[in-house]
C-alpha positions in Angstrom: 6.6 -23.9 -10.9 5.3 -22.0 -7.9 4.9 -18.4 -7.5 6.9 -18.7 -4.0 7.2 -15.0 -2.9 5.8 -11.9 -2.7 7.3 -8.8 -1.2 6.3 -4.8 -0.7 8.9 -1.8 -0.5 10.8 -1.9 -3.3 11.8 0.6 -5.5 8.2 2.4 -7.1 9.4 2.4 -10.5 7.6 2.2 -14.1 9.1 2.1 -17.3 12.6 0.7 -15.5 15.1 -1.4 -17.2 16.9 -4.5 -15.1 19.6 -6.7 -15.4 20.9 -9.8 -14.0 24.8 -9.9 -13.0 25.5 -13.2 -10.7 22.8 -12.8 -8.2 22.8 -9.1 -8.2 19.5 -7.5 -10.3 20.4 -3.8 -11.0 17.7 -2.0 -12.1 17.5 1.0 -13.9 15.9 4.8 -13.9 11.9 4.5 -14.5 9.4 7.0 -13.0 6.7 6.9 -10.5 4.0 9.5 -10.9 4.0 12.6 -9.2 7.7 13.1 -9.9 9.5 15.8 -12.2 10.5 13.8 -15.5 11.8 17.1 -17.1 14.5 18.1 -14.3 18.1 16.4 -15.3 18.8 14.8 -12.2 21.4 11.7 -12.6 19.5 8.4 -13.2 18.8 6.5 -10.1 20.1 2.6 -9.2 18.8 -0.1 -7.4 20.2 -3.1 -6.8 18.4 -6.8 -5.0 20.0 -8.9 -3.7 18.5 -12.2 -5.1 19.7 -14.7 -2.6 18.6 -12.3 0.1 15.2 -10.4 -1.6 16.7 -7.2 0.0 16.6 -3.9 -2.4 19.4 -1.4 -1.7 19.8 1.9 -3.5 23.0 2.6 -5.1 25.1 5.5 -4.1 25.9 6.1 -7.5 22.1 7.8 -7.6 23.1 10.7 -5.3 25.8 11.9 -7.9 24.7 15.8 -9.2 24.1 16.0 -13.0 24.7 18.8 -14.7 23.6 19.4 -18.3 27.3 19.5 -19.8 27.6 16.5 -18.3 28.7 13.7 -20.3 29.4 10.8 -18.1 26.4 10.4 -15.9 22.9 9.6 -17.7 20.1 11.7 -16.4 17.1 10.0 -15.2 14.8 8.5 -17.7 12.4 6.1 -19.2 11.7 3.3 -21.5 15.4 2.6 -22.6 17.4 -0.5 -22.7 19.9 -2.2 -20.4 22.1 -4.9 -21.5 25.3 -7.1 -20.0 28.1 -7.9 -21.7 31.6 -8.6 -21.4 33.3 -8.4 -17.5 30.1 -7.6 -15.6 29.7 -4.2 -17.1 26.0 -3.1 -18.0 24.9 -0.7 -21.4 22.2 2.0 -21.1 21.1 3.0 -24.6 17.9 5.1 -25.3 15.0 6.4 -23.5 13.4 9.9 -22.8 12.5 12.4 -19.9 9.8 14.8 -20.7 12.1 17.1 -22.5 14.0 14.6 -24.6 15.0 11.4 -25.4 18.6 10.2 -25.7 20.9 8.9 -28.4 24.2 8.1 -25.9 25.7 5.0 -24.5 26.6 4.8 -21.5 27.8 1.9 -19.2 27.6 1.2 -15.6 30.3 -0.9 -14.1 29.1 -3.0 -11.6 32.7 -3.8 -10.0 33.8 -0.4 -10.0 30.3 1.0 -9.3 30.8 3.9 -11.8 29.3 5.4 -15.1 31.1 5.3 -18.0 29.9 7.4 -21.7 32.1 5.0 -24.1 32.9 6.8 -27.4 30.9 5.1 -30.5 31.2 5.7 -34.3 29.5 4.3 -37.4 25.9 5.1 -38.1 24.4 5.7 -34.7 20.8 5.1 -34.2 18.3 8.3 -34.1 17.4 8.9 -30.3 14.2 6.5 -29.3 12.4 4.9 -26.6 9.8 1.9 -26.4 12.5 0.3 -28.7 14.3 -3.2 -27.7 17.8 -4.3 -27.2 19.1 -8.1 -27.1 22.6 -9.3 -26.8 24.1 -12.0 -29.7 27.8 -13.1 -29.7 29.4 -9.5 -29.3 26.3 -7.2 -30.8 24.1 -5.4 -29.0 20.9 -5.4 -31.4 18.2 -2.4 -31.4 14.9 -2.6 -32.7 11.6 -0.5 -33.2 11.0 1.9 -30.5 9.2 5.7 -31.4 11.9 7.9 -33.0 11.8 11.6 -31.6 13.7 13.4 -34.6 10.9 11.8 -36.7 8.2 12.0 -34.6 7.4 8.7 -35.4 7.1 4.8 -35.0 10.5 2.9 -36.1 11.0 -0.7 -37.4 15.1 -0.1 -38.3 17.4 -2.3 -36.9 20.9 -1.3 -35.9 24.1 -3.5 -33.9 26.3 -2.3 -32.2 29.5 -4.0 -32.2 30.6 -3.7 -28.3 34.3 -5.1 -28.6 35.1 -2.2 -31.2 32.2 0.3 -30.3 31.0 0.7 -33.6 27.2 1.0 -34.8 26.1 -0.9 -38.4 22.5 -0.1 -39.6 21.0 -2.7 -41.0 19.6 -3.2 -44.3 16.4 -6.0 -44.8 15.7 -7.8 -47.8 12.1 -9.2 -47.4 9.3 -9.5 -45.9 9.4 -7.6 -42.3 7.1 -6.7 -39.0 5.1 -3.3 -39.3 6.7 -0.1 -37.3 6.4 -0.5 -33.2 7.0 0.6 -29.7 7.0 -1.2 -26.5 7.3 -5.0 -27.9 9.8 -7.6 -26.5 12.9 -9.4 -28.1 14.2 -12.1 -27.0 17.6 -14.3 -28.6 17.7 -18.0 -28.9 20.4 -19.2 -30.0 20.6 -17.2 -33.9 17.6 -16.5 -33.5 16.1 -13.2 -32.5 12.0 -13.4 -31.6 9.8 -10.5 -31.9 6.2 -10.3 -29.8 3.6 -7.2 -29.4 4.1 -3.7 -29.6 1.7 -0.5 -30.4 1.8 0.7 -34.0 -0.7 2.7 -36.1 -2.4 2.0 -39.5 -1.4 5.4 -41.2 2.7 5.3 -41.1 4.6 6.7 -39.5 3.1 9.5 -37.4 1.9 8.5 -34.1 -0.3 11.8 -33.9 -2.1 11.6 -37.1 -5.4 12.5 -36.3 -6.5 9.6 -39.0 -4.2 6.5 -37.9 -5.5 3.9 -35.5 -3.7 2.0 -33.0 -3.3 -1.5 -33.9 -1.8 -4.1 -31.3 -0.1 -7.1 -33.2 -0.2 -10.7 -32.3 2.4 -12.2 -35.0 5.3 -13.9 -33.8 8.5 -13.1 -35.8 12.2 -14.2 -35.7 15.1 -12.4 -37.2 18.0 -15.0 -38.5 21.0 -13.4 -37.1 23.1 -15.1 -39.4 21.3 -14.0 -42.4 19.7 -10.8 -41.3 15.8 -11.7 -42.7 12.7 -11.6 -41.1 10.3 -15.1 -40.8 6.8 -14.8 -39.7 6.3 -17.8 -37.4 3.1 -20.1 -37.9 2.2 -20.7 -34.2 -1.0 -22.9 -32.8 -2.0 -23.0 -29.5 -3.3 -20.3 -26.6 -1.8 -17.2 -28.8 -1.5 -14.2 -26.6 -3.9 -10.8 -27.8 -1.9 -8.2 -28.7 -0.3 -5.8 -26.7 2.4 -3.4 -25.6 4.9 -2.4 -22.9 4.8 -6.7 -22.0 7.8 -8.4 -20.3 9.5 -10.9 -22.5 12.2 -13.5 -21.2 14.1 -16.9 -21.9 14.4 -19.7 -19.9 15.2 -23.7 -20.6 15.3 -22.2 -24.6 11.5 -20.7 -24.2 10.0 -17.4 -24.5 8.4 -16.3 -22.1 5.8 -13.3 -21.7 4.1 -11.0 -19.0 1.5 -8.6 -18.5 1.0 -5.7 -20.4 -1.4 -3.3 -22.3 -3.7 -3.2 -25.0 -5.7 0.2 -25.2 -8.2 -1.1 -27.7 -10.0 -3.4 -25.7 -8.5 -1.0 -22.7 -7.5 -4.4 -21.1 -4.1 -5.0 -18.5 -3.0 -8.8 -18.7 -1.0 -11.1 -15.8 -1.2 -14.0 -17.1 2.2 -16.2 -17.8 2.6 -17.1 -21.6 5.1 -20.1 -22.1 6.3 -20.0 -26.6 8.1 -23.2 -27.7 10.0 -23.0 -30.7 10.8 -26.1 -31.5 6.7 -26.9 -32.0 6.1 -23.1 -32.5 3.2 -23.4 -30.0 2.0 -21.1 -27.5 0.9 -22.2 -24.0 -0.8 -20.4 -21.4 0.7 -21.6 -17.8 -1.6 -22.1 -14.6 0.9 -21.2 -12.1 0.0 -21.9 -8.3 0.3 -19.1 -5.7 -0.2 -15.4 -5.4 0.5 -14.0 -8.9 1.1 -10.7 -9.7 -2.0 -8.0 -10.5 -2.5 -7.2 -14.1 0.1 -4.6 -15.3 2.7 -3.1 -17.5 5.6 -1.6 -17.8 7.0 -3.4 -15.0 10.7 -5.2 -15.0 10.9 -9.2 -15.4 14.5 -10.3 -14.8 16.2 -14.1 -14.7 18.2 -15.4 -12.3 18.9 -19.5 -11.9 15.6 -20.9 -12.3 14.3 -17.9 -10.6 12.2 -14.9 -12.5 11.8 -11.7 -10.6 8.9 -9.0 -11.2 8.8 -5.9 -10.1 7.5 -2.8 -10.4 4.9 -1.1 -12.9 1.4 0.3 -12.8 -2.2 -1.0 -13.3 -5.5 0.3 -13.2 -6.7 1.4 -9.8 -8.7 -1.9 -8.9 -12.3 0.1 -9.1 -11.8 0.5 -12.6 -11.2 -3.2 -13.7 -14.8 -3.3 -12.3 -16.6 -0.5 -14.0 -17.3 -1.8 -17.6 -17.6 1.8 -18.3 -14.6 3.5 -17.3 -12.7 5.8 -19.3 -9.2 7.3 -19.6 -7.6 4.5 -18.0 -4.0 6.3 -18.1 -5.1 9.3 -16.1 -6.0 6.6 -13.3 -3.5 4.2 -12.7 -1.3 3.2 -9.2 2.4 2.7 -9.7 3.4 -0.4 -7.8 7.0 -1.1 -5.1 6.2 -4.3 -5.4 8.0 -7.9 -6.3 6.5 -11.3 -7.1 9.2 -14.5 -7.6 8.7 -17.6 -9.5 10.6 -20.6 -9.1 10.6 -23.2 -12.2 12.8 -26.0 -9.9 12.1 -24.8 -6.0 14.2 -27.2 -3.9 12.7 -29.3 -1.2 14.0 -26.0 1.3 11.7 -23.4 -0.3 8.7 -25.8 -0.2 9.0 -26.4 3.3 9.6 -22.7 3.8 6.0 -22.0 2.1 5.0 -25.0 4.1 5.5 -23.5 7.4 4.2 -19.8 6.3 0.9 -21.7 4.4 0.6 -24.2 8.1 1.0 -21.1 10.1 4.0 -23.7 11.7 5.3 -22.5 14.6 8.9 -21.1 13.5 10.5 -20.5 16.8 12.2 -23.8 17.2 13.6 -23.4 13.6 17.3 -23.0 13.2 18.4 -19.4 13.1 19.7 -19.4 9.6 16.1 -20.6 8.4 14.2 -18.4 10.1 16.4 -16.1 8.7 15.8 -17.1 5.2 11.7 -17.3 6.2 12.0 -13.7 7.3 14.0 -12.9 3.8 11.4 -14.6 1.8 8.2 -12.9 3.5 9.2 -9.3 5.1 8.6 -6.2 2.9 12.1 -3.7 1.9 12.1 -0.5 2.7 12.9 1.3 -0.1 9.1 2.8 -0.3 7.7 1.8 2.5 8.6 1.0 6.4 6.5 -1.3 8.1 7.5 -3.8 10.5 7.9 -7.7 9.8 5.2 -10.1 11.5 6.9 -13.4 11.9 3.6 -15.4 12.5 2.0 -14.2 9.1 
């Protein structure tokens, strides 16, 4: 389980959302620092190819928005993507510096065009920092900082994407405290909760008396019954934190990075969460792993996970013990990192050759190819030549 690449380039985004459909990642809006998040300017698209590494920009980004506009979702932050159904991806959520959003949208990734499908039931208040997961035919909602309340949320809502209609949910029980920026995962009925910034006065976010608290609890949700269960874990149990990346593979969690502002700490370590021992496990994963972040994008593909994006602590201040404001001095990364759970015997020989500085000349064409792929930055931020020996 090798981290086997690491590429420059890409799309500088923070706060993105990503999907997976086949071997296409489309990722989603975000911001990078210095840009205007209160103009409505249509949300951007980027799309890697992950048999190839390259990043292209979608042409659907240059479409105007206009504020009566209905169709196209205007560039935000800290909503959801999900996939569902034939190949179509769902926007939900998020904010801009004016507003956040309460409308679904959908991107059709055959037809490469936006969509706003019509919904009824009880729609969810607009959010962001929330979570959305995919079970059966529901797309599930959780959490996130509610704007019409001004406050955290721990409500759950479905919506029901065959029919279109949303279904608030209603716990009996025991459930976790009010959050933004945790992860959900599903496995198999199961829906697991991690991390996440709450307060100890509820709900308001800006009382002057609440403190921040950053959980460590692992939670499921029975999808079947609709209760909360407060797992017993043992093992290397991740601190607490927020805006983490959260994914599934060979029916594990896995976690990433992130942010707790209490011990003012940024994490990039891998965290492996079995559930069928309810243990945690730290992994010690060989090659050049990614620099602590958050907010960054962590998507599956095959036995492949691909990181991207995010920002971090300029790297003066992870040295300075007594450093201060930490969010008025962070760098916004372009960058990817990919790890391979099952790297065939190709890819090793590939990091072979790089790692031997192997002369690559007398390669065949299609592997050099693949070498140059593998190890030559995008140019989607960035434009800087390739150097085949290095």
């Amino acid at each position: 389980m090798p981290w086997i690449s690491y590429l420059e380039g890409g799309p500088k985004r923070v706060n993105h959302a990503a999907v997976a459909v086949g071997h296409k990642i489309y990722s989603f809006g975000g911001y990078c620092t210095g840009e205007n998040s209160r103009e409505y300017t249509s949300m951007d698209v980027h799309v890697l190819n992950t048999a190839t590494f390259r990043w292209v920009q979608h042409p659907v980004s240059d479409l105007p928005y206009f504020e009566n506009d209905d169709i196209l979702p205007y560039k935000r932050y800290g909503h959801t993507a999900v996939v569902y159904g034939d190949k179509k991806v769902y926007i939900w959520g998020g904010r801009n510096d004016r507003a956040s959003c309460s409308t679904l949208f959908c991107f059709d990734t055959i037809w490469h065009c936006w969509t706003a499908p019509k919904t009824t039931g009880n729609i969810p208040p607009a959010r962001d920092g929330h979570s959305a997961c995919v079970w059966k035919n529901f797309m599930i909602i959780f959490g996130g900082y509610e704007e019409e309340s001004d406050a955290f949320a721990q409500s759950i809502y479905y919506l029901d994407l065959e029919n279109m209609h949303w279904t608030y949910v209603h716990i009996l029980g025991p459930e976790p405290s009010l959050r933004d920026f945790h992860s959900t995962v599903v496995i198999h009925d199961k829906m697991f909760l991690f991390g996440g910034r709450g307060t100890t006065i509820e709900p308001l976010l800006s009382s002057s008396t609440s403190q921040v608290l950053y959980c460590n609890e692992l939670w499921y949700l029975d999808l079947n019954t609709w209760m909360w269960h407060n797992v017993r874990v043992s093992g290397d149990v991740p601190i607490g934190r927020r805006s983490h990346s959260a994914f599934v593979y060979d029916e594990k969690m896995y976690i990433f990075g992130g942010y707790n502002s209490v011990r003012e700490e940024h994490y990039n370590h891998m965290y492996e969460f079995d559930p069928r021992n309810s243990t945690w496990r730290m992994l010690n994963i060989v090659g050049k792993r990614p620099c602590e972040r958050r907010r960054q994008a962590c998507v599956v593909v095959g036995d492949r996970v691909f990181i991207f994006g995010g920002t971090s602590p300029h790297l003066s201040l992870t040295s300075n013990a007594n450093s201060r404001n930490i969010d008025d001095k962070l760098i916004d990364h372009s960058d990817m990192y990919v790890l391979d759970f099952k790297p065939t015997l190709k890819t090793l020989c590939i990091m072979a050759v790089r790692k031997y500085h192997l002369n690559e000349s007398s390669l065949p064409s299609n592997i050099q190819m693949d070498i140059r792929n593998m190890y030559c930055p995008n140019k989607i931020s960035i434009n800087r030549p390739c150097n085949s020996a290095g």
